[in-house]
C-alpha positions in Angstrom: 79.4 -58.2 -39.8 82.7 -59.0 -41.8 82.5 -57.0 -45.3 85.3 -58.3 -46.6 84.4 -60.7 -48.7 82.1 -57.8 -50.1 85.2 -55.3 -50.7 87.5 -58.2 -52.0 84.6 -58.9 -55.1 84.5 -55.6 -55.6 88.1 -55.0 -56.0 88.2 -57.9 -57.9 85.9 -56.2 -60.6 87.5 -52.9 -60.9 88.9 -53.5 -64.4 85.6 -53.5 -65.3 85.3 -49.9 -64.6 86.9 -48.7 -67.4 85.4 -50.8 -69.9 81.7 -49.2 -68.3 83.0 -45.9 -69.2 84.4 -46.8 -72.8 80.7 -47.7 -73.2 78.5 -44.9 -72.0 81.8 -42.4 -74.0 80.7 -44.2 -77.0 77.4 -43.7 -77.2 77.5 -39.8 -76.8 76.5 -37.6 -79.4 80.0 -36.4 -79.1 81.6 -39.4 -80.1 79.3 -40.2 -83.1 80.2 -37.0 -84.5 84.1 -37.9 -84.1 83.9 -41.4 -85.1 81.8 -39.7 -88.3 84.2 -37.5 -89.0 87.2 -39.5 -88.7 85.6 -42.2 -91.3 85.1 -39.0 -93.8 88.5 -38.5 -93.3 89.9 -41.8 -94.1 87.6 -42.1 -97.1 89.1 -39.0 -98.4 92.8 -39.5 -97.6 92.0 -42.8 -99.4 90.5 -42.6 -102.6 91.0 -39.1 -103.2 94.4 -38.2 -104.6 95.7 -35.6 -102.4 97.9 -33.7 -104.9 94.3 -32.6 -106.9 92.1 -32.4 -103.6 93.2 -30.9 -100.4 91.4 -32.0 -97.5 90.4 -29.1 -94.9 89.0 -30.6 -91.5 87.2 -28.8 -88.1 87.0 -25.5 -89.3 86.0 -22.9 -87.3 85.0 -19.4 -89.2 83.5 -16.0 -88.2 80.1 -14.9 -89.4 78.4 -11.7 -89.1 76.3 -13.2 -85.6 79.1 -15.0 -84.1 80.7 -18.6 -85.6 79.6 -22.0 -88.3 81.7 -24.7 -87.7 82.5 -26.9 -90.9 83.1 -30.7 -90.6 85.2 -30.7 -94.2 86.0 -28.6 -97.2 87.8 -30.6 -100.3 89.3 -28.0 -102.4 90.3 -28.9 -105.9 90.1 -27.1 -109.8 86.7 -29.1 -109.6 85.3 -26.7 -107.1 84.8 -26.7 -103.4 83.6 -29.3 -101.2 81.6 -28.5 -98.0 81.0 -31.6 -96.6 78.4 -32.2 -93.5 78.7 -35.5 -91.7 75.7 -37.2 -89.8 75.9 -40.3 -88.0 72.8 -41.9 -87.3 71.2 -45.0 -87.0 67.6 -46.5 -88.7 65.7 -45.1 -91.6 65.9 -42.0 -92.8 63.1 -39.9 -94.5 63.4 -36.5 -95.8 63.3 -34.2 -98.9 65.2 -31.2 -100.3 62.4 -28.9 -99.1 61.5 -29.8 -95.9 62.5 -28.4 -92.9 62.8 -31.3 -91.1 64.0 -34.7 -91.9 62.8 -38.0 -90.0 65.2 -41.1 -88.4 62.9 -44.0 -87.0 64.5 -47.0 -85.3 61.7 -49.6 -84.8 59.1 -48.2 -83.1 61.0 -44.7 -82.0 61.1 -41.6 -84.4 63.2 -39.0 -84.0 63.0 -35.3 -86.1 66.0 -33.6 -87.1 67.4 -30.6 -89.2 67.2 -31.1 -92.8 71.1 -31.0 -93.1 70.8 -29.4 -96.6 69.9 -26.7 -94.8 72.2 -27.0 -92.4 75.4 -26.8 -94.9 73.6 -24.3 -96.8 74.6 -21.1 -94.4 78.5 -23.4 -94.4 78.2 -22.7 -98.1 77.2 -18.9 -97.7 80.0 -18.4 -95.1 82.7 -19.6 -97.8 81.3 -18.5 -101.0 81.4 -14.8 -99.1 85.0 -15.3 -97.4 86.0 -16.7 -100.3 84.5 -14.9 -103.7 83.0 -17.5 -105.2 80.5 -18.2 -107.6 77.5 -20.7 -107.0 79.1 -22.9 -109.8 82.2 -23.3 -107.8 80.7 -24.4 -104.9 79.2 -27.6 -103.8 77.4 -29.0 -100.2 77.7 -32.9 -99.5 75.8 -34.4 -97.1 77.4 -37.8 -96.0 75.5 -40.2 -93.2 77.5 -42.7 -91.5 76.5 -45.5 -89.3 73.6 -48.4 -90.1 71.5 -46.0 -91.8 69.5 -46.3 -94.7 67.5 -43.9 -96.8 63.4 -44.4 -97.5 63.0 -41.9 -99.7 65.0 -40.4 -102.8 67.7 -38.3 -101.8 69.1 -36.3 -104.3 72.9 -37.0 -105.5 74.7 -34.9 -103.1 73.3 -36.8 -99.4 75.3 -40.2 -99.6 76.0 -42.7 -97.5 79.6 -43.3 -96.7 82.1 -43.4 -99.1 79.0 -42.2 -101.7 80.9 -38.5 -101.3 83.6 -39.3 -102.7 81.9 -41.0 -105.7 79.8 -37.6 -105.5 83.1 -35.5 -105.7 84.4 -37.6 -108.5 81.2 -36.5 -110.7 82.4 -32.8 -110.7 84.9 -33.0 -113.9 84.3 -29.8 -115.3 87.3 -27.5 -113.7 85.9 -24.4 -112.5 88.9 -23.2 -110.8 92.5 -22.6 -111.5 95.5 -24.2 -109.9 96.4 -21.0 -108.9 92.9 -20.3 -107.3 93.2 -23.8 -105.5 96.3 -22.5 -103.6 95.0 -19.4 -102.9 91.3 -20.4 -101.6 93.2 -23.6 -99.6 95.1 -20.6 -97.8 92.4 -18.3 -97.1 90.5 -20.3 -95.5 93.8 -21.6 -93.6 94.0 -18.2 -92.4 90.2 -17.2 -92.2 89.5 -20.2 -89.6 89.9 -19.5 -85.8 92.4 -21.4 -84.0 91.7 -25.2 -82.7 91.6 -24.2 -79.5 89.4 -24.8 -76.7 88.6 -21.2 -76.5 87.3 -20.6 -79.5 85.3 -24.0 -79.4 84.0 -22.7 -76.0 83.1 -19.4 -77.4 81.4 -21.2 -80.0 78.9 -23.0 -77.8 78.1 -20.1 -76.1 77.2 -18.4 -78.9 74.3 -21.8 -79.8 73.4 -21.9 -76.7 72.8 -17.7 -77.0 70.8 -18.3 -80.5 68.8 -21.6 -78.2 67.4 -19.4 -75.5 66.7 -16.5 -78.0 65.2 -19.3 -79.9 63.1 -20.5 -76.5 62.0 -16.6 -75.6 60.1 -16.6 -79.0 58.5 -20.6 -79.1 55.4 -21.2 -78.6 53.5 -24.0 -78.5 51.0 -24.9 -82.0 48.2 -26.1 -79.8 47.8 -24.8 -76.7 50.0 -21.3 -77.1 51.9 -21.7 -74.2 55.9 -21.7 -74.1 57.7 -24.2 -75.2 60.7 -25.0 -73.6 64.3 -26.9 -74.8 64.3 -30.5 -73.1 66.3 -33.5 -74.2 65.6 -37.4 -74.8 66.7 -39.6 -71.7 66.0 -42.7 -73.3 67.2 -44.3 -76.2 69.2 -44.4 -79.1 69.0 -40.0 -79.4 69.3 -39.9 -75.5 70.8 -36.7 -75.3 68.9 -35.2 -78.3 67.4 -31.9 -77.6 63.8 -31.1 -78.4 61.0 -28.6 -77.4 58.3 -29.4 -76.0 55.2 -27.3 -74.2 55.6 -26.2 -70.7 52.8 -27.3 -69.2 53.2 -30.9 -69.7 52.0 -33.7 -69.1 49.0 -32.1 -70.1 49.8 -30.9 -73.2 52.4 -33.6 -75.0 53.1 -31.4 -78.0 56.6 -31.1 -79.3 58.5 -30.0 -81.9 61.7 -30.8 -83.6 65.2 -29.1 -82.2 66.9 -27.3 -85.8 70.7 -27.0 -84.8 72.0 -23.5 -85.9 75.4 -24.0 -86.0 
C-alpha cells in the first residue's frame, strides 16, 4: 500500500502544530497567572504615576518555614501595596470570613482559597521584614479575566483596573519620602534572586507543606485519607483538590487552600 499520499497531508499540516501547542500553553494555570500578572502590570505602569508609586513585581522572600511569593507591592507615602492577582473565569462567591471562596461556570463549581487569606501571611511577611505598622500596610485582591462577583466584596477585591482606583483612595500619607526609598530597597534586597533555583526551591517547599498537609487529611464522612488529586476536565483542569481514598465509593472532597 502506497502511504504517500498519507505522509504528503500530513506534512502539509505541520504548521498547524504550533498553533495546537500555543493553545493547550494558553490554557495552563501557568499562563493565566502570567497573563494576570502582566495586565496588573500595565494597569499600574499606566495610570499610576511612577515617580509617587514604585512598582515591585515577582518577589520572592524568606519566612521562618521556607518562602511566600508576592505577585506585586506598590510602595508610595500612601502606604504599601500587596497586591494578589487571580485570574479566573465565571461567578464568583465569597466573603471576608470564609475560608473558601466559590467560582461556578454554568453548571461546574469550583472551591478555592479565600485569597484574603492568602495575601494576609504576604502582608505579615512584609510588615515583619519591613517594620511597619498595620496602618501602613494594605492587601489588594485583583481578579482578571470574564469574571464577575455575586456577592459583596469589600473595597479592596476588584476587578481589573478597580486596584488602582482602590490605591488612589489611600490619600492620607503614612510614610515619608525618605521611608519610601528605604522600604523600596529593603525589600530589593530582602527578595531572593529571579532565578530558577530559588523558584524551584520554592516549589519544593509547597509541595513539602501538600504532603504534610495529605499525612494529616481525613475525610469528613467516612474517616478515611484523603488524598491530593487534580481536575482533568474543564475550565480548572489542572486544579488540585482532595478527595477520599476510597473512591468511587465515597465521592467526598474538599477544596485544595494554596499555602504559598
Amino acid at each position: 500500500m502506497d502511504f504517500s499520499p498519507i505522509y504528503q497531508a500530513l506534512f502539509s499540516l505541520w504548521y498547524l502544530i504550533p498553533l495546537f501547542l500555543f493553545v493547550a500553553v494558553i490554557k495552563t494555570p501557568w499562563f493565566k497567572g502570567v497573563l494576570g500578572e502582566f495586565v496588573v502590570n500595565i494597569f499600574a505602569r499606566w495610570k499610576l504615576d511612577k515617580d509617587v508609586y514604585h512598582l515591585i513585581k515577582n518577589i520572592t522572600l524568606p519566612t521562618e518555614d521556607g518562602t511566600t511569593q508576592i505577585d506585586h507591592i506598590i510602595v508610595s507615602v500612601y502606604g504599601v501595596f500587596v497586591v494578589e492577582t487571580k485570574n479566573l473565569r465565571g461567578w464568583i462567591f465569597g466573603s471576608p470570613n470564609q475560608r473558601t471562596w466559590t467560582q461556578k461556570i454554568y453548571k461546574h463549581t469550583n472551591k478555592f482559597q479565600n485569597p484574603l487569606h492568602q495575601n494576609y501571611k504576604h502582608t505579615k511577611t512584609l510588615q515583619a521584614l519591613l517594620g511597619l505598622e498595620e496602618n501602613q500596610i494594605h492587601s489588594v485582591i485583583v481578579f482578571i479575566g470574564e469574571s464577575e462577583f455575586k456577592t459583596p466584596m469589600p473595597e479592596n477585591v476588584t476587578y481589573g483596573m478597580g486596584y488602582v482606583r482602590y490605591v488612589r483612595t489611600k490619600t492620607q500619607p503614612v510614610l515619608s519620602p525618605k521611608q519610601v526609598i528605604e522600604i523600596t530597597q529593603a525589600i530589593e534586597s530582602g527578595r531572593l534572586a529571579r532565578t530558577f533555583k530559588n523558584h524551584r526551591e520554592h516549589v519544593k517547599h509547597v509541595q513539602s507543606i501538600v504532603a504534610e498537609k495529605q499525612n494529616k487529611q481525613r475525610c469528613p464522612k467516612c474517616g478515611s485519607d484523603m488524598v491530593l488529586r487534580h481536575t482533568r476536565k474543564g475550565e480548572n483542569k489542572g486544579q488540585p483538590f482532595w478527595g477520599c481514598s476510597t473512591y468511587p465509593k465515597c465521592r467526598n472532597v474538599i477544596a485544595y487552600e494554596n499555602s504559598c
